[in-house]
N, C-alpha and C positions, 0 to 999 in steps of 0.2 A: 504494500500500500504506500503510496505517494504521500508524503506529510506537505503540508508548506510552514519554510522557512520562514519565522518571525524574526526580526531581530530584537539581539540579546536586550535593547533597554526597552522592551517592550513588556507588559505585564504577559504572564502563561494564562491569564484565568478566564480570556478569549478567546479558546484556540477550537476551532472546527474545524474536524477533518475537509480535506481537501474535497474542493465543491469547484466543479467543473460544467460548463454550457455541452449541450445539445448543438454540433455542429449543422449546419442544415444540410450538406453535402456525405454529411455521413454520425456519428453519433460522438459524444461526447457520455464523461462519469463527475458524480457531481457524489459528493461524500455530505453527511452530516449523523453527528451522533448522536441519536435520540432514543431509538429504540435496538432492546436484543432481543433477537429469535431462540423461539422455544421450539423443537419439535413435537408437535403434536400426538404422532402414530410413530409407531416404531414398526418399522421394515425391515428384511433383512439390505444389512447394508449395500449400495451401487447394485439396485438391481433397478430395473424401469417405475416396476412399484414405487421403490424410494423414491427416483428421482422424479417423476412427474407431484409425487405427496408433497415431498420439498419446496416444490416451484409452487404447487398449491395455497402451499401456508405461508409461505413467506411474501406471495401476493397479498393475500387475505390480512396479512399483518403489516404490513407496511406500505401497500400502496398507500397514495395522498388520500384517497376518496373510500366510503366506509361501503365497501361494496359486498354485494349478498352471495350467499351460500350461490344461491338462484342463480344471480346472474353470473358469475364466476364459473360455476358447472357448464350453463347454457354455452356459454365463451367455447371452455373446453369440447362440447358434443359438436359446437356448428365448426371447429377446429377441427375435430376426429374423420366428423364428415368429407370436409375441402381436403383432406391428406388420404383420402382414399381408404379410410378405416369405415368399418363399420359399428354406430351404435343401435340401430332399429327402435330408439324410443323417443319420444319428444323432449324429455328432460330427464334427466337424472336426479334419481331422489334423492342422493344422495353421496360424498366423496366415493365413498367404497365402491359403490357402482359405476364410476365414471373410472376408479383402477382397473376393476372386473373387464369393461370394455377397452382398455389399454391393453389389457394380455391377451384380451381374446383375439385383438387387431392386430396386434403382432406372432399370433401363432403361427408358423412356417413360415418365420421370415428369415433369412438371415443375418449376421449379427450388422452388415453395414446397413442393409435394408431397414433393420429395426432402428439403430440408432439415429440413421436420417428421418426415419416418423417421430421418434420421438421428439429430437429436434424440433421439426418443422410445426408441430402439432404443439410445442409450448410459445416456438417464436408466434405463432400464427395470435394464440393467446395472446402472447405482451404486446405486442403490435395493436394490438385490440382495444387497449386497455384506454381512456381518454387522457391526452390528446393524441392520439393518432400516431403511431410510427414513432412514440418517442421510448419505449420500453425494447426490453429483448431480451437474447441472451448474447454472450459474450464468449468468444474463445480466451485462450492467450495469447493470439496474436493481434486480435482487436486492440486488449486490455493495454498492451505492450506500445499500441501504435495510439493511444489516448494519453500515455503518460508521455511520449512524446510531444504529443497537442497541449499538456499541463504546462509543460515547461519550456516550450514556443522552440521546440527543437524539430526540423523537416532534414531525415538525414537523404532522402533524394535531392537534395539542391543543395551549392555549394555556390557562397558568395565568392569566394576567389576567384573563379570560374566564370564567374559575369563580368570578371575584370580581366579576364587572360591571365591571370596569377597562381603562382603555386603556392601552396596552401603555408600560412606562417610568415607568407610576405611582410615585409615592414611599412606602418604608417606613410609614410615619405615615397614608398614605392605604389601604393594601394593608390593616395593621390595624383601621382602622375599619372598609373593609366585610364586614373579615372578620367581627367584631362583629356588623354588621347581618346577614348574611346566617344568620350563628350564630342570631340572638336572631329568624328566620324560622322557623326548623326545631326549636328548642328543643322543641315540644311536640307536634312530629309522633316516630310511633315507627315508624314504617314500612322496611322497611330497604332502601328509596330515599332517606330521608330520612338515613337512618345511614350509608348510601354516600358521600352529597352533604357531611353534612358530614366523611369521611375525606376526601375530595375540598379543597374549601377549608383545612383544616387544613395538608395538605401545600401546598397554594399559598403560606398564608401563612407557615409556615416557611421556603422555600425566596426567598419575594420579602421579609423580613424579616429575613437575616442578609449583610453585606454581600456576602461572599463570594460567596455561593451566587444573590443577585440578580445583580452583575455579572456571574456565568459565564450566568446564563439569560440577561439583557438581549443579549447580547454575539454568542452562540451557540448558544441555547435550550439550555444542556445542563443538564441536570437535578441535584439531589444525588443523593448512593446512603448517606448516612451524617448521622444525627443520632441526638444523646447530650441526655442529662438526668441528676437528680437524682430516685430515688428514695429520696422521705424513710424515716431519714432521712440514711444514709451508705454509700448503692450509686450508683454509677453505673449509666445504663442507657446503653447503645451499639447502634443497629441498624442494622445494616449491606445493605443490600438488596438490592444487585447490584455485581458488580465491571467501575470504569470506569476510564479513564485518568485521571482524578481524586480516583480513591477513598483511593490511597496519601497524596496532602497533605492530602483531609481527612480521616481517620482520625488524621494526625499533631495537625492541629489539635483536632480533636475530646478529644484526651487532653489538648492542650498547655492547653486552654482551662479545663480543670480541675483543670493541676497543682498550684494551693495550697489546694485544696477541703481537707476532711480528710474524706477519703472510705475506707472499709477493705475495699469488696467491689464486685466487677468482673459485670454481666448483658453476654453480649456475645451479640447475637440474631440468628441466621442464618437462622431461619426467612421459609420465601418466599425465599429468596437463589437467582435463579436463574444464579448465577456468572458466567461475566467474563474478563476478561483474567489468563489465567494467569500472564503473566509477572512478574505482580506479585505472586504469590503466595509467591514465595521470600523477597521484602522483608517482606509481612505475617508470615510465619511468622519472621523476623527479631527485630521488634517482640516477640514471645512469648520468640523460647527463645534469641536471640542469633544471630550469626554464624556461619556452618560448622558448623553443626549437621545431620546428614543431614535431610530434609525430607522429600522423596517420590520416587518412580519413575514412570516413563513405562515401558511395556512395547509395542517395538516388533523385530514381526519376530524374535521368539525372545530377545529382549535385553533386559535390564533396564537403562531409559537413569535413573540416580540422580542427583539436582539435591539441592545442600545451602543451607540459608538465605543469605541476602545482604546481613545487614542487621544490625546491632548492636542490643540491646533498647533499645527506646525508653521511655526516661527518667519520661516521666510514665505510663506502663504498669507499671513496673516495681513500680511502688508496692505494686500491689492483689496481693495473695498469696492470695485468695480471688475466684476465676473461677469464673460458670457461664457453658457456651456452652450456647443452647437453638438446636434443632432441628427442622426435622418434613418431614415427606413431601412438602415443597416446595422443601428445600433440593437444591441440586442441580449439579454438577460443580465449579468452583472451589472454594467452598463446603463440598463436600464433602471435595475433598484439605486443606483447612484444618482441616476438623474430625478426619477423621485422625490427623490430626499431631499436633493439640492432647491430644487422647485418646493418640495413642501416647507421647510426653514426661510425661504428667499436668501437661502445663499448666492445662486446667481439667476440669471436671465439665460431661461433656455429657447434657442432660436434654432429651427429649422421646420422637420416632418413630424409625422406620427411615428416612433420607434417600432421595431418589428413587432415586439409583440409576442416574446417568449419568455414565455414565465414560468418555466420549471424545473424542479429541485429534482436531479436524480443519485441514484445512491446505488452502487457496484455491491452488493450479496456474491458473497461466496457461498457454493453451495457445497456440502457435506457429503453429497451422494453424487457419484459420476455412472457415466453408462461407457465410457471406452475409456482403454488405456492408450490411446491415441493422440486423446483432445481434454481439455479439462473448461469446461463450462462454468459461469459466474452468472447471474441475475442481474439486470441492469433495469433498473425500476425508475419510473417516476414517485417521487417519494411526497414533495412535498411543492405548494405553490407559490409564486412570490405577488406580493401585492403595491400598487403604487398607492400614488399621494392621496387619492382620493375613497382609498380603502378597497379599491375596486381589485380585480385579476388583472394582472399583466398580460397575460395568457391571451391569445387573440384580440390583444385590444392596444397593447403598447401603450407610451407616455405622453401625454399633450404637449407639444411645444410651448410657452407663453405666446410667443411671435412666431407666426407661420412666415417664412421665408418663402411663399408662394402667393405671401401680400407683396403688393407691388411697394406699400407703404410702409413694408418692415425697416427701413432706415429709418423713417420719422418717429415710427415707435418705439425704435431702441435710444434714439437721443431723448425722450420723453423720461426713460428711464432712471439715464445717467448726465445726462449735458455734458457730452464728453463726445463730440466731431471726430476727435482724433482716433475715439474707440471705436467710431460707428465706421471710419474709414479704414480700420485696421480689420474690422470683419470683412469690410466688401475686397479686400486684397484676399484674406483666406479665400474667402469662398469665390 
């Protein structure tokens, strides 16, 4: 299991397991410690019995939603059905009975034929489960290629390689062929050519600032966080996904500009497709302080409320004029951030509606296996997250203040702040 790193002048009495988004392209694990599982029945152990009873209960016990004996069954029989098993009855009165028709569907199978029904006949279940396509099960090589996605590390792509460089090149070199490869494309307009060069841009940000070199050289793990200078006294901050390293550099990212004299904060969420939630109680820290309510988790009839963790940080503190920009890319951690930011009026959020994904999943390991080939985990939707207005995130996403799709959103944001020079420092972002 993947922890995330706090640092050490942090309090421990915060710490939830590592809490990870639902990629849209493929799946993500989202950890939180709430509850433990009890087995129910006892089986003999790694037989199909077991392992369909396991995935049973540990639905029944920790999905987000308090769902029935009834419909849980029904799930599993219209599953049994679509995998070519057969049940012959309309519902199942009961667990035992829907095992009963598990052995009877796999009789004369053999052992790959049966492990692929049973498979396909619990994915078919999770898949089922509301909302849609966000549950399942897990190999280890999923599991393996999620902790990758944790910790913003893609080992098919090599930034050195976008530069023509061998890997561990130096600073001083990394920039020259960025130059060169720059002053290649300069007068192509093509938007292969405008990709290519977003492409090198971030390579040589990220193989140019020490930090962010030796975490890639070291671990391939990527930044999620660079800041600038828009001229001539905003800061720009974009933030891109949230990793286990996002929290030190966001620190540093402010720290590194605390004797700027800087009056106005862009902090840009946009494309954020969220992250490790448990650091989101610390981020939300940095804004509004310590013990501040934050947000809620809604699981199983119950509103579980998490309050900030973190004292505002110092070189943030400065900027009393924040926009957070958003858009129809932002999406679960990112979005309980924007939230929150919005419900305190810590800043002015400007853009779209947020995507609109708002849920908590949580990686079950399971006790019983069916082959010694593969080893299966539960990857559940656990828990749901809610915004400012109490509502689901969940097919609804976060209201902008300012819709960037007024033609008027410049005059409303100087309404905000009387600050031309902030309203002109958005309209260069964007």
């Amino acid at each position: 299991m993947v922890k995330f790193k706090i640092p050490k002048s942090f309090p421990k009495t915060f710490i939830i397991l590592l809490v990870v988004f639902a990629l849209g392209v493929g799946v993500g694990q989202k950890f939180i410690g709430i509850t433990q599982n009890k087995p129910q029945v006892n089986f003999e152990k790694n037989t199909p019995k077991a392992f369909t009873s396991e995935i049973y209960d540990k639905i029944k016990e920790n999905y987000w939603n308090n769902i029935s004996d009834g419909e849980l069954l029904d799930l599993f029989r219209l599953s049994i059905d679509k995998n070519g098993g057969s049940t012959g009855v309309a519902k199942f009165e009961n667990k035992e009975k829907l095992l009963e028709t598990i052995n009877k569907s796999i009789s004369g199978m053999d052992e790959d034929q049966r492990n692929k029904f049973l498979v396909s006949v619990a994915g078919v279940v999770l898949n089922s489960l509301t909302p849609q396509g966000r549950s399942g099960l897990f190999t280890e090589k999923q599991e393996a290629q999620l902790k990758n996605t944790v910790s913003n590390i893609n080992p098919e792509k090599d930034l050195y390689k976008d530069l023509r460089l061998a890997k561990g090149a130096s600073e001083a070199a990394v920039q020259q062929a960025y130059q060169t490869e720059e002053a290649k494309l300069a007068n192509d307009k093509s938007p292969e050519a405008k990709e290519k060069l977003k492409q090198i841009a971030y390579a040589r940000d990220t193989l140019t600032q020490k930090d962010t070199k030796q975490r890639y050289d070291q671990n391939q793990v990527e930044p999620t966080i660079f800041a600038k200078i828009v001229p001539p006294a905003t800061l720009y901050v974009e933030f891109k996904k949230f990793s286990p390293t996002s929290l030190e550099e966001f620190q540093k990212a402010f720290d590194s500009y605390k004797d700027q004299q800087l009056n106005a904060l862009i902090f840009d969420l946009r494309g954020n497709i969220g992250g490790a939630i448990d650091a989101t109680a610390y981020f939300l820290g940095f804004f509004l302080g310590k013990d501040q309510y934050a947000f809620d988790f809604y699981h199983k009839g119950e509103y579980l409320p998490f309050k900030t963790a973190a004292d505002k940080l110092a070189s943030l503190s400065k900027y009393k004029q924040v926009v957070v920009l958003v858009d129809q890319n932002s999406q679960s951690s990112a979005e309980m951030i924007t939230a929150s930011l919005k419900k305190y009026h810590a800043g002015v959020v400007i853009g779209v509606p947020t995507k609109g994904w708002g849920t908590v999943e949580r990686v079950f390991p399971l006790d019983n296996q069916i082959s010694q080939n593969e080893k299966y985990s539960l990857f559940l939707v656990h828990s749901v997250t809610l915004r400012d207005d109490n509502q689901p995130i969940e097919g609804r996403g976060v209201d902008p203040d300012i819709s960037i799709k007024d033609p008027a959103w410049p005059q409303k944001l100087l309404l905000y702040f009387n600050n031309q020079t902030l309203v002109d420092a958005v309209k260069t972002v964007l």
